[in-house]
N, C-alpha and C positions, 0 to 999 in steps of 0.2 A: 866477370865484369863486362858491362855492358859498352860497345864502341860507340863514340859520337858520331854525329851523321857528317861526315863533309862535303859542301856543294864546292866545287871548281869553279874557277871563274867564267865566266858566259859575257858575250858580247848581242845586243841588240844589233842586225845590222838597219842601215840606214836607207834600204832599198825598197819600195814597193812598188803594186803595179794593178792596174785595175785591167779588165775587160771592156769594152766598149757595147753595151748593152742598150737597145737591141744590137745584134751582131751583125758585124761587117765586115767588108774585104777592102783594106787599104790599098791602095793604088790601082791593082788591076787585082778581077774575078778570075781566077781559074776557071776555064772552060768544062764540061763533062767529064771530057780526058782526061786532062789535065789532075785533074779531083783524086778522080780513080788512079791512074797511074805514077802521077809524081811522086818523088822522094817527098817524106815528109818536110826536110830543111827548104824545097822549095815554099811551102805551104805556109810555114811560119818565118820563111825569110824575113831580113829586117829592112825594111820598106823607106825609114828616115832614123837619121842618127843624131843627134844634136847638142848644143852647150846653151845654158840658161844662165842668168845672174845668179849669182853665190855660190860660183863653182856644181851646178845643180848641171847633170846630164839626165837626156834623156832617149827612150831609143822606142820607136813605133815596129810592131809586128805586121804583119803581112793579114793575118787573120784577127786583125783588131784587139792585141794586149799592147798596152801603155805602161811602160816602164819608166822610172823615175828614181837614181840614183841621189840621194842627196846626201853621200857620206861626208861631203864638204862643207857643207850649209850647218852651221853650228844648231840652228834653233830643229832642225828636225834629223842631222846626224845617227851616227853610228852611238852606240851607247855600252860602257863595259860596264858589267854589273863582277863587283867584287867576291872573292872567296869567301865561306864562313864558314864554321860547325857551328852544330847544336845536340846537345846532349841527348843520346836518345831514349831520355825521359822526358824532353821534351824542353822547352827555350824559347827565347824571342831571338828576333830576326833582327843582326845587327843594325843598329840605323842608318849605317853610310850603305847597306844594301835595300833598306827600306828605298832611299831617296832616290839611289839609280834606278830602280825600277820606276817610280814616279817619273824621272825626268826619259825613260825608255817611254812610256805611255804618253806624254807629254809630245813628245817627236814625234811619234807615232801618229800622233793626231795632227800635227802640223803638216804631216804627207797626203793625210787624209783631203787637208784642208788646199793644199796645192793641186792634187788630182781633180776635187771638184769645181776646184778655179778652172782648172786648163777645158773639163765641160764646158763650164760658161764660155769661156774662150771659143770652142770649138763649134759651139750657138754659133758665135758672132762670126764665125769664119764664114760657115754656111752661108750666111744673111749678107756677107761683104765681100765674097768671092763670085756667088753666084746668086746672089740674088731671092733669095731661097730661105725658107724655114725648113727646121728638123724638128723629127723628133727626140726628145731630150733623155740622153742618157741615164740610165739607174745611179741614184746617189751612192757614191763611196761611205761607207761607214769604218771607222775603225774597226772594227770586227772582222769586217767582212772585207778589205786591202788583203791585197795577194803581196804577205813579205818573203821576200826572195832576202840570199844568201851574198847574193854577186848579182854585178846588173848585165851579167851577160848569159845569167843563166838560165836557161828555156825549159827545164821540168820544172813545173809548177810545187811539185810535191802533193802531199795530200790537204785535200780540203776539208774541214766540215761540214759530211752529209746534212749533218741535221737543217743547213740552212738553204732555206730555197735559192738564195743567191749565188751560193755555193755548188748548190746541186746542178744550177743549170751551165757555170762555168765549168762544171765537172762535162757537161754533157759539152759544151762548147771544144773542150780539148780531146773529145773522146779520139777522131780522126786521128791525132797523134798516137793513139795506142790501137791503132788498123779499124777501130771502126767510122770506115769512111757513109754512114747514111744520105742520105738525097738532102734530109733536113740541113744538114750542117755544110752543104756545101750553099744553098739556099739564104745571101745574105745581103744586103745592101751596098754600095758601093761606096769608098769613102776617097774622095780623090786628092792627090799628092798635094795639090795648090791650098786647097781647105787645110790639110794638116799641119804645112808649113806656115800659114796664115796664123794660124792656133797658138803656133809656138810662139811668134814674135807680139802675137799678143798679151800672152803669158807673160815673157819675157819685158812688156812694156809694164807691166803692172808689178811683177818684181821690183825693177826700176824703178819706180813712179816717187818716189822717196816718201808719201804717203801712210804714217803710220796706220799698220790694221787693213790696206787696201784689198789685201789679198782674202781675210774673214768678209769684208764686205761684198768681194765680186763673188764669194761664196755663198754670201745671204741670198743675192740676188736670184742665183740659181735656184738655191729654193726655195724663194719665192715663186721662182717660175713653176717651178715642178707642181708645188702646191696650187697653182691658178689653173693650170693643165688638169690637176685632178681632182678638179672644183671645189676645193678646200680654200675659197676666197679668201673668208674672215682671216686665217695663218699666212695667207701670201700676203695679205692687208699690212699686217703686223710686220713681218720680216720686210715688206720691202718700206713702210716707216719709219723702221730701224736705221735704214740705210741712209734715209733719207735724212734723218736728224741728226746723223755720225756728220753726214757731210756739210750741212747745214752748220753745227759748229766749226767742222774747219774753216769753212768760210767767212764767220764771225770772228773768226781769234785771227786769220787775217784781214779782215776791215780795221780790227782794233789796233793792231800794231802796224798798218800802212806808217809810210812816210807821212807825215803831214807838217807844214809849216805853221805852226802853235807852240805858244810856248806852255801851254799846261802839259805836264807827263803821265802817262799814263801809269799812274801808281798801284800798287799792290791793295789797298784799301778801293779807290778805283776801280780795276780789274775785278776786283770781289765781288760790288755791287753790277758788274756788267753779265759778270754770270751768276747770278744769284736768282731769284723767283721771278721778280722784277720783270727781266727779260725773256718772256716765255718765246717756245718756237715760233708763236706768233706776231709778237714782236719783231725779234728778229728778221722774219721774212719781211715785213713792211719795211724794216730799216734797211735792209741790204736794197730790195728792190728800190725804196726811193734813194739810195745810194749808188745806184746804177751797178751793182753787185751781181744781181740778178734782173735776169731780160724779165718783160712782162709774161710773156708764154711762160718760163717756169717756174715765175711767182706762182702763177694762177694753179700752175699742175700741182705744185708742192703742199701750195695752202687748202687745196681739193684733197691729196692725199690727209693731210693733215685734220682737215674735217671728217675727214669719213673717218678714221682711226678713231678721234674721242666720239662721236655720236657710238662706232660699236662697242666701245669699250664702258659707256656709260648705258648703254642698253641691253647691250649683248645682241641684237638685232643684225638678221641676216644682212651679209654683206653682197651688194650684188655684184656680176663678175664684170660688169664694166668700171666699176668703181675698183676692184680690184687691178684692174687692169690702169687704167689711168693711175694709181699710184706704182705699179710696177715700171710705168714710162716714167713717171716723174722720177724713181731713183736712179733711172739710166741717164736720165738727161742730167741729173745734178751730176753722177760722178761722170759724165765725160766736161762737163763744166769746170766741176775741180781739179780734176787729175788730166785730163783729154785722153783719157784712155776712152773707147766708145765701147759698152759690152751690150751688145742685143742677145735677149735672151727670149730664145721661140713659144710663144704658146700655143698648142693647135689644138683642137675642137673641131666639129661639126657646129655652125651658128645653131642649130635646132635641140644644141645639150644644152645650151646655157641662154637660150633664147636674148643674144645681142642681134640687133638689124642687122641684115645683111650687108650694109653698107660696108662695116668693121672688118671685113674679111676679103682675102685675096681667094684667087681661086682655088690656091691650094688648101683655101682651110684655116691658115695663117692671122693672125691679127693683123688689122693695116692700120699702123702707127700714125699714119699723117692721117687718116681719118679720125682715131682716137683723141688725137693732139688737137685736130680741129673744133672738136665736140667738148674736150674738155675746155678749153679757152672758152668758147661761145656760151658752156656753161654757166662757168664762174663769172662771166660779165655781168649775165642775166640776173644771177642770184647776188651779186657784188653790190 
């Protein structure tokens, strides 16, 4: 007779951790010497150690790995997945371990989703510490999150080759296993000030009491990513996403203000407020002549808002200045709503995407108050 298969019980943990791609050297560069000679623990020493809201730690490496403990934080936690047999003629899979794997995958992705907040963050660090644009780190994918066992544990274990993302992390940690190459010592510098900047910015957006904030400062990233990699029309779309999420919190605060009236605001009421009725167009009129919204990010939001329906009823190339003025317009609503400020870098050469030269610093950079100036002067003209 044939034995049943039994799976033991297994715990998801609730650690991940990403690489900081392009690669860099937090706090200080190891010199030649240094490269070559040090003990590897110098190499990957831990550089910043920290506490976030919801019990969330997290801890920065030396050679730019970004750890993120969140076994405390229920919505992206540690996860047990239960015992079961299965006959080995074969079964279904009990449903209370169908769902913990769901609710494992589910976490999983909310780490994801936190890593690529703290990029955006780490944008904004750049841009608020020193003045400065970066360039923008590789999107964490669940796939592709480095889960770790313990958040103090420094082998990575094994990666999947098959993925390029993977392979070049692989090549990133190679040092750790003696091969010290020129390349891998060869890395950007990421300094102490910017990374602690990161975190409390992070940290403000946790806070922010702002349902969904943390998906949003997520969009925004990539949105940016996508304007970086001239994929307009998608950074068009992600960052009017942003823009509309915010746009109604600011509507469902106007409508429940204090106000001295005696009509209430009823449920039948309320229906019709958000109902067809009041398209996002609307709304922006009403908040601005509500004094809700300043005239500059009326005018940004409703520019965003016009270029989204013309591509979406055309399909017609989106240009990357218009891209771009909708990418400002969703930074300027969420530091409006939330006051959290997240700038997120786009850099080019002006001669990829042929915007005037005006739009750019010398690094390359977008310059925002020329954008902002252009889009307002716009919107009057065609107003």
């Amino acid at each position: 007779m044939t034995s049943d298969y039994h799976h033991e019980a297994a715990i998801a943990p609730g650690v991940s951790a990403y690489y900081h791609i392009p690669s860099v050297w937090v706090a200080t560069a190891p010199s030649d010497e240094e490269f070559v000679q040090a003990p590897i623990a110098q190499l990957i020493r831990d550089e910043i150690s920290t506490a976030l809201h919801h019990g969330i730690r997290a801890r920065v490496r030396r050679d730019g790995l970004f750890v993120f403990d969140c076994t405390s934080w229920g919505l992206a936690g540690a996860t047990e997945i239960p015992p079961y047999s299965t006959p080995a003629s074969g079964g279904t899979v009990p449903g209370a371990v169908t769902r913990a794997e769901e609710a494992a995958e589910e976490r999983a992705t909310q780490r994801t989703l936190l890593m690529n907040a703290h990029q955006a963050c780490l944008s904004s660090a750049h841009y608020a510490v020193h003045g400065r644009s970066c360039e923008l780190g590789a999107m964490v994918l669940p796939s592709r999150s480095i889960n770790l066992i313990d958040f103090l544990q420094n082998d990575l274990g094994s990666l999947g080759s098959h993925d390029p993302y993977h392979r070049y992390v692989q090549h990133l940690v190679g040092f750790t296993r003696g091969r010290r190459t020129p390349d891998l010592q060869r890395r950007s510098l990421l300094e102490l000030d910017t990374v602690e900047y990161s975190f409390r910015l992070l940290d403000a957006v946790l806070r922010s009491g702002l349902d969904g904030h943390l998906q949003l400062v997520e969009l925004l990233y990539r949105a940016g990513i996508q304007c970086s990699e001239n994929r307009f029309a998608e950074s068009l779309i992600l960052s009017w996403a942003v823009c509309e999420r915010l746009l109604d919190v600011l509507w469902e605060r106007y409508m429940t203000r204090p106000r001295h009236v005696s009509s209430p605001l009823t449920s039948k009421r309320r229906k019709k407020l958000t109902g067809r009725d009041y398209t996002a167009s609307v709304i922006l009129e009403i908040l601005e002549l509500g004094d809700q919204l300043s005239p500059e990010l009326f005018s940004a939001a409703d520019r965003a808002r016009q270029t989204r329906n013309s591509w979406l009823h055309s399909l017609a190339e989106v240009s990357p200045n218009n891209a771009l003025f909708a990418l400002n317009a969703a930074q300027d609503l969420m530091k409006a709503v939330t006051g959290v400020a997240i700038t997120i870098s786009v850099q080019w050469q002006s001669s990829h995407i042929g915007l005037p030269k005006r739009f750019f610093k010398p690094d390359g950079s977008a310059d925002w108050d020329a954008l902002r100036a252009a889009a307002l002067s716009s919107s009057r003209t065609n107003g």
